[in-house]
C-alpha positions as CSV (number, residue, x, y, z in Angstrom):
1,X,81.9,-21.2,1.5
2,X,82.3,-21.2,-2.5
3,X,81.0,-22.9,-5.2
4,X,82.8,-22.6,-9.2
5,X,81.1,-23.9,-11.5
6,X,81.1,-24.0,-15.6
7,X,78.7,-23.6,-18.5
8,X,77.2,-27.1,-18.8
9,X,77.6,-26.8,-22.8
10,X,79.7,-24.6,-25.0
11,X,81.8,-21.3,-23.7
12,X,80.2,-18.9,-20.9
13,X,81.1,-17.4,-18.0
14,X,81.7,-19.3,-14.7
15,X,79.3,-19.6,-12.3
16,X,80.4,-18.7,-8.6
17,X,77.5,-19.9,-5.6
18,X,78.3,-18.6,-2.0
19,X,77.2,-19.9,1.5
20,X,76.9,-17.4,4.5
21,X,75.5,-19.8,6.4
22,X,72.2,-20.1,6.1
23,X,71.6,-20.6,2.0
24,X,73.6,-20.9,-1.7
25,X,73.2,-17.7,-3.3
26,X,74.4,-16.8,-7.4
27,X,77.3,-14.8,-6.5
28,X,79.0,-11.9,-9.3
29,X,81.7,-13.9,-10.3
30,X,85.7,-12.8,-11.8
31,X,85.7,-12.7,-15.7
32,X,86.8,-15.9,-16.0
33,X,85.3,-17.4,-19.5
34,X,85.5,-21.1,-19.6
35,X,85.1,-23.7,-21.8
36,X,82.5,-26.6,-21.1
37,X,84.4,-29.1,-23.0
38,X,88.0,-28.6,-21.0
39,X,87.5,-30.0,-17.8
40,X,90.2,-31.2,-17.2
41,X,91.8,-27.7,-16.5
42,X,88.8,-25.7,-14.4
43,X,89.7,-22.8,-12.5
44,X,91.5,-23.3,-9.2
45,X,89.1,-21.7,-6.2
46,X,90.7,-21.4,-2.7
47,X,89.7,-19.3,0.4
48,X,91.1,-18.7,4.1
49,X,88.1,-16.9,5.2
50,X,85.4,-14.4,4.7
51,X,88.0,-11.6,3.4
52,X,90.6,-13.8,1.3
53,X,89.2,-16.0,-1.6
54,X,91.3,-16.6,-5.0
55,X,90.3,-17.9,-8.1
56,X,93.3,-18.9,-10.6
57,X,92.2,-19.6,-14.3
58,X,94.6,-21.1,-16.7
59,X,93.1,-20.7,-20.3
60,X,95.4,-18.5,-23.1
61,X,96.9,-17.0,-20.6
62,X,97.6,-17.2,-16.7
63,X,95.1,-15.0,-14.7
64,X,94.7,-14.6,-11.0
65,X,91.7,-12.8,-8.9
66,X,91.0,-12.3,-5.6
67,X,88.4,-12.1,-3.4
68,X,88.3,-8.9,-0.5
69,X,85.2,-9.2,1.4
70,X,83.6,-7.5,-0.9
71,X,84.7,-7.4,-4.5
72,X,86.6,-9.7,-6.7
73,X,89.5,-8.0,-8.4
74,X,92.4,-9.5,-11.2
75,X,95.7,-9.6,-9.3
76,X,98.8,-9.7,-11.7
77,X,100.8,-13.0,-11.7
78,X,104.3,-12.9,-12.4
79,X,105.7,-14.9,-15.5
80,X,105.6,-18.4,-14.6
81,X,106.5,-19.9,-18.5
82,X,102.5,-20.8,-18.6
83,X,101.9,-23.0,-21.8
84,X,98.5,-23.5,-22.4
85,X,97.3,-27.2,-22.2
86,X,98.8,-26.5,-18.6
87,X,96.7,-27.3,-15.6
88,X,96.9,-24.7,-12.7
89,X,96.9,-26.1,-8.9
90,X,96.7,-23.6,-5.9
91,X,95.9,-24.1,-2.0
92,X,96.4,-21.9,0.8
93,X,97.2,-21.5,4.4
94,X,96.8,-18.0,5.4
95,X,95.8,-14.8,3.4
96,X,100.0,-14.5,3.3
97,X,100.6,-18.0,2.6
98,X,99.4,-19.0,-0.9
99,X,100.7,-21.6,-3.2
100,X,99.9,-21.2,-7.0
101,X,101.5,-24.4,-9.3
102,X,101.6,-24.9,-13.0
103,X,103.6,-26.9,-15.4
104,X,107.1,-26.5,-13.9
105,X,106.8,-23.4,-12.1
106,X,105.5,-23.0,-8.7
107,X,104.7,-19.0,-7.2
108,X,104.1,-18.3,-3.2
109,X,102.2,-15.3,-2.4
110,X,103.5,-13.8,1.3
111,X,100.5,-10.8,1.5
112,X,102.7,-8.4,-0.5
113,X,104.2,-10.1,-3.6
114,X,104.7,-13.2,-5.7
115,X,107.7,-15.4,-5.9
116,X,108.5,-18.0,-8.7
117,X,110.6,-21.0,-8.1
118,X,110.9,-23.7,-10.6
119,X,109.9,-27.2,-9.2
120,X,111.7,-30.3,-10.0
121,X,108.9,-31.9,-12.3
122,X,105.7,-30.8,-13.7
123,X,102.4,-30.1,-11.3
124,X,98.9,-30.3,-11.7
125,X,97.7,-30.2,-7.5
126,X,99.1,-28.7,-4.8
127,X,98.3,-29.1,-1.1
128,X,99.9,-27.8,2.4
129,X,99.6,-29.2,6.0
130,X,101.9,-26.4,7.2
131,X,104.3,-23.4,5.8
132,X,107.0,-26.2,5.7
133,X,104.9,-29.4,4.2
134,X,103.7,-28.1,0.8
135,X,103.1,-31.0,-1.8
136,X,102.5,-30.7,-5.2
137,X,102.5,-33.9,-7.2
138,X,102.1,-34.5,-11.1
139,X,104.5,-36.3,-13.8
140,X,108.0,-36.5,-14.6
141,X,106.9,-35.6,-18.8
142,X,105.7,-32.5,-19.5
143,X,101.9,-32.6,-20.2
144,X,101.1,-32.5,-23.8
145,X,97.6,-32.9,-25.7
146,X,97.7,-36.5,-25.6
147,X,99.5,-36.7,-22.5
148,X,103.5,-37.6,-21.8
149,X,104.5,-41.3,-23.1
150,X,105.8,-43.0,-20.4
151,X,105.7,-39.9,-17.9
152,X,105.7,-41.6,-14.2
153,X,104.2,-40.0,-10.9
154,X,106.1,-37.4,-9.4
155,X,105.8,-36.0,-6.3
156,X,107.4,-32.9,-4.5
157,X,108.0,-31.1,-1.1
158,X,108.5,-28.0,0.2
159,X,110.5,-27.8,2.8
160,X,110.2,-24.1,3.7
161,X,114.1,-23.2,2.2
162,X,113.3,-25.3,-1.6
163,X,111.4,-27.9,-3.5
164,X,112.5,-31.0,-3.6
165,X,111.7,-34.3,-5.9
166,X,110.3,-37.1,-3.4
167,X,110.8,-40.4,-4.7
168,X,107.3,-42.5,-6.0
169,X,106.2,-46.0,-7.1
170,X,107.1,-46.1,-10.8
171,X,104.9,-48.4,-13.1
172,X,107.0,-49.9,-16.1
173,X,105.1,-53.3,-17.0
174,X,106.0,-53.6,-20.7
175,X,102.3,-53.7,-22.6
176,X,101.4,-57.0,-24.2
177,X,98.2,-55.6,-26.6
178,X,99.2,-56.5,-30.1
179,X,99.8,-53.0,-32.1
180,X,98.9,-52.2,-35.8
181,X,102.4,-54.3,-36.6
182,X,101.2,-57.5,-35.1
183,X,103.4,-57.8,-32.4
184,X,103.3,-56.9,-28.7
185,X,103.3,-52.7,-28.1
186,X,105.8,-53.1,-25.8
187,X,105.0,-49.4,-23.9
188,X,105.4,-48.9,-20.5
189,X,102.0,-47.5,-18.4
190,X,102.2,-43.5,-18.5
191,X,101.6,-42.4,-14.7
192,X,100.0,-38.9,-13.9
193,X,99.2,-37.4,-10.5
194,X,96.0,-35.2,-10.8
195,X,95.1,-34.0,-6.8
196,X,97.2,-34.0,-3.9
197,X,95.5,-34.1,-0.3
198,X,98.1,-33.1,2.7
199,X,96.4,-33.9,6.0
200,X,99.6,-34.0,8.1
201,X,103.9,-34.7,7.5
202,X,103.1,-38.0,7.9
203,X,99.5,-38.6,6.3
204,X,99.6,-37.4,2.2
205,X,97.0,-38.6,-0.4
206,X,97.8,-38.3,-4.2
207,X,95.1,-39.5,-6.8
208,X,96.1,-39.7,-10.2
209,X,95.7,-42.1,-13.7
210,X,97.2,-45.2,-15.3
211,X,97.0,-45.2,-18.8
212,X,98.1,-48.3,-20.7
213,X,98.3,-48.5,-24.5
214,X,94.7,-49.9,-26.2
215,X,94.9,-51.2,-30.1
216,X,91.1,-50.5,-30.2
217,X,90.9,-47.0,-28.0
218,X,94.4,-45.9,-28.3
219,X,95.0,-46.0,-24.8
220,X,92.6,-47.2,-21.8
221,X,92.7,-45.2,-17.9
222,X,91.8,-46.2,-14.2
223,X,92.2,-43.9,-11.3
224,X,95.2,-45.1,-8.9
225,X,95.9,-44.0,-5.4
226,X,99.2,-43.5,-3.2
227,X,99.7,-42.4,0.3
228,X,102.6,-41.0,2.2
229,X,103.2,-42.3,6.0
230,X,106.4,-40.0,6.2
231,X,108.6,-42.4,5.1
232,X,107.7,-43.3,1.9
233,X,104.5,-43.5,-0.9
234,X,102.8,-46.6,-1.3
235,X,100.0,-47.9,-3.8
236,X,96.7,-47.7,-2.4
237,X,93.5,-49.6,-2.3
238,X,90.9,-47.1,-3.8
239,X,88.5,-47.4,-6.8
240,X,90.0,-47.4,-11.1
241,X,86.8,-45.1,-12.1
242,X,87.6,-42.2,-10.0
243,X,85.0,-39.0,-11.0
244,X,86.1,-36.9,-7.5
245,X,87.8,-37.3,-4.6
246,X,88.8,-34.9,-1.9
247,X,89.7,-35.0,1.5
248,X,87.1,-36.7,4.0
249,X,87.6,-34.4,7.1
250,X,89.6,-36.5,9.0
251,X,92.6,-38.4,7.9
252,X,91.6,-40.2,4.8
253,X,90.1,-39.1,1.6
254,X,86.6,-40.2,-0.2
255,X,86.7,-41.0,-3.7
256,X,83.1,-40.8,-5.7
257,X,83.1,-43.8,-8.3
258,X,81.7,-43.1,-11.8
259,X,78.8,-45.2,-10.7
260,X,77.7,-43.0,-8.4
261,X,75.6,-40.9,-10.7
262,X,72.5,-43.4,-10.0
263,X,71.0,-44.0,-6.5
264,X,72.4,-40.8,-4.6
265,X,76.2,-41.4,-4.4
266,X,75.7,-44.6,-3.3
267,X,79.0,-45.6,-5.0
268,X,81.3,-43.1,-2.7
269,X,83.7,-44.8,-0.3
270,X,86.5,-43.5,2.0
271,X,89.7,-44.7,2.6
272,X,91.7,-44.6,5.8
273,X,95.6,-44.2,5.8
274,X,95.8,-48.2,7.2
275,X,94.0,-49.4,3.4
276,X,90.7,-49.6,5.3
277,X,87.6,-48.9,3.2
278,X,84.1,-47.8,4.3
279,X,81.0,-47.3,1.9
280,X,79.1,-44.7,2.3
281,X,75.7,-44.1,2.5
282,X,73.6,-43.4,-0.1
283,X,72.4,-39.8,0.1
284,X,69.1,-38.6,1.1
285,X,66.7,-36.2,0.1
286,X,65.3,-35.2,-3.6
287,X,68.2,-35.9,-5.8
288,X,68.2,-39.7,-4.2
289,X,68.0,-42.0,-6.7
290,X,68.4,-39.2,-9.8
291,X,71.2,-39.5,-12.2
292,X,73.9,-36.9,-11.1
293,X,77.8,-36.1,-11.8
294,X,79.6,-35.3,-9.4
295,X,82.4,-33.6,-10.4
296,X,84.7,-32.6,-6.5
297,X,84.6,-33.4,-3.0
298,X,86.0,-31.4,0.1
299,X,85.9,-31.4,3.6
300,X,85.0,-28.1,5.4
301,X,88.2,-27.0,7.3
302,X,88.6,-28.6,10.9
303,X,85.2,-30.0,10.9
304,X,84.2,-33.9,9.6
305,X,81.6,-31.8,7.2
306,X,82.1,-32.6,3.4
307,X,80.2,-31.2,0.7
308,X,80.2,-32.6,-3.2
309,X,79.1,-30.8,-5.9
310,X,78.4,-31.4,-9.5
311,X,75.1,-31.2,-11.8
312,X,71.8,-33.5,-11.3
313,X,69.5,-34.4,-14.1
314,X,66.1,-34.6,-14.8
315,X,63.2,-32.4,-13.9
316,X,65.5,-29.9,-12.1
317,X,68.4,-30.0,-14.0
318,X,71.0,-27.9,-12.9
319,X,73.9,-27.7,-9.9
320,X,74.4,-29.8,-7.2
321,X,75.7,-29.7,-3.9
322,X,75.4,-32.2,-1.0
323,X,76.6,-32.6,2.2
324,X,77.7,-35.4,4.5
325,X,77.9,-35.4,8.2
């Protein structure tokens, strides 16, 4: 297993952590230099296996590089119109089935070369059950610094011959906060998808945000949910302070509230495809009780193992990782 991770404060190199096993060890990591402050766009890590590991990093430029068994190496991407502000999305299948999304432009990776298509809306997550259920989800505006007024979720498939615009629940409530003018705003929620979690066809998770307009903050966000039974998306119960979420190693996904970082993720909770909801419990061991900040969850492959890593405070500041079983 691997664990990416950024300078806490300022610019620096990445820091990569690898399991064989038995332990976390510091790991050499790809010259990737990130910036502390830009979350919001950290590098994309995937693997298959002990020989096949990428790490995609959208900063100035576009940059791939992959991991062999035993060195990581920059692979040259083909020109995918990257604008930075862009957020880059990957997930893969098989060392010859790779998925690489960002902005409009999505690039599959078949063991010998790269192909670009261009996808029907712009993505930020991508996520495969199979070679012929890819989903990448993200908003019908492109992304800009302050975000897309009145973007909407959007949501698309491959199907293994093209990608193809999925239909999902739009959000147009008119908003009634009284602007600098003194009369109602009158602008419509903007809607962005942020992860995508493909279990099976008929069992898709997309997370995302709802901002509304805010006289005082300029705009105000919770974290919304939607699942796919096959048929169609549908708004999910989840949780509007959303800091990670990932899938839970079955068929749901567990989202890590804000209020979390006190008492051991006590404030994590999963969600079933039937709306059901289950606390979990708090964690044990040292970091119990500690502030911490958990910053992505993910279930370990075929197993009902998830880890969730992020940085703990205190005496032992520093990274984070903990497990569930």
């Amino acid at each position: 297993m691997w664990a990416l991770g950024s300078p806490n404060e300022d610019v620096g190199q990445v820091l990569l952590l690898h399991f064989d096993g038995r332990r976390w060890r510091e790991h050499p990591a790809p010259e990737v230099t990130w910036d502390a402050g830009d979350h919001e766009r950290f590098p994309a890590l995937v693997a298959t296996g002990p020989r096949d590991a990428w790490v995609f990093a959208a900063t100035t430029a576009l940059a791939a590089h992959h991991w062999d068994g035993e060195r990581w190496s920059p692979v040259r991407l083909p020109d995918m119109d990257y604008d930075p502000g862009e957020r880059a999305g990957a997930t893969a299948l098989a060392p010859d089935d790779v998925w690489l999304v960002v902005g409009d432009h999505a690039a599959h990776w078949d063991g010998r070369a790269w192909t670009v298509m261009r996808l029907p809306a712009w993505a930020a997550s991508v996520s495969a059950a199979a070679p012929d259920q890819v989903w990448a989800v993200g908003g019908t505006g492109r992304p800009l610094a302050e975000g897309s007024a009145g973007s909407q979720a959007a949501t698309m498939r491959w199907d293994g011959r093209s990608w193809q615009l999925v239909p999902a629940p739009e959000d147009r409530t008119p908003s009634d906060e009284i602007n600098s003018s003194g009369r109602p705003d009158g602008s419509i929620p903007r809607i962005t998808l942020t992860q995508v979690v493909a279990h099976a066809p008929g069992n898709v998770w997309a997370i995302g945000t709802r901002e509304v307009f805010d006289y005082e903050d300029g705009s105000r966000g919770t974290t919304i949910t939607m699942h796919w039974d096959g048929r169609a998306w549908s708004w999910m119960p989840g949780s509007p302070t959303v800091s990670a979420a990932g899938a839970d190693g079955a068929d749901g996904i567990i989202l890590v509230d804000w209020d979390a970082d006190e008492g051991g993720l006590g404030a994590a909770i999963r969600v079933a495809p039937d709306g059901s909801r289950t606390q979990l419990p708090p964690m044990a061991g040292a970091n119990r009780g500690r502030e911490i900040d958990v910053s992505a969850v993910t279930a370990v492959p075929g197993t009902r193992t998830v880890y969730a890593v992020g940085l703990v405070y205190g005496r032992d500041f520093g990274p984070m990782i903990a497990r569930y079983r």
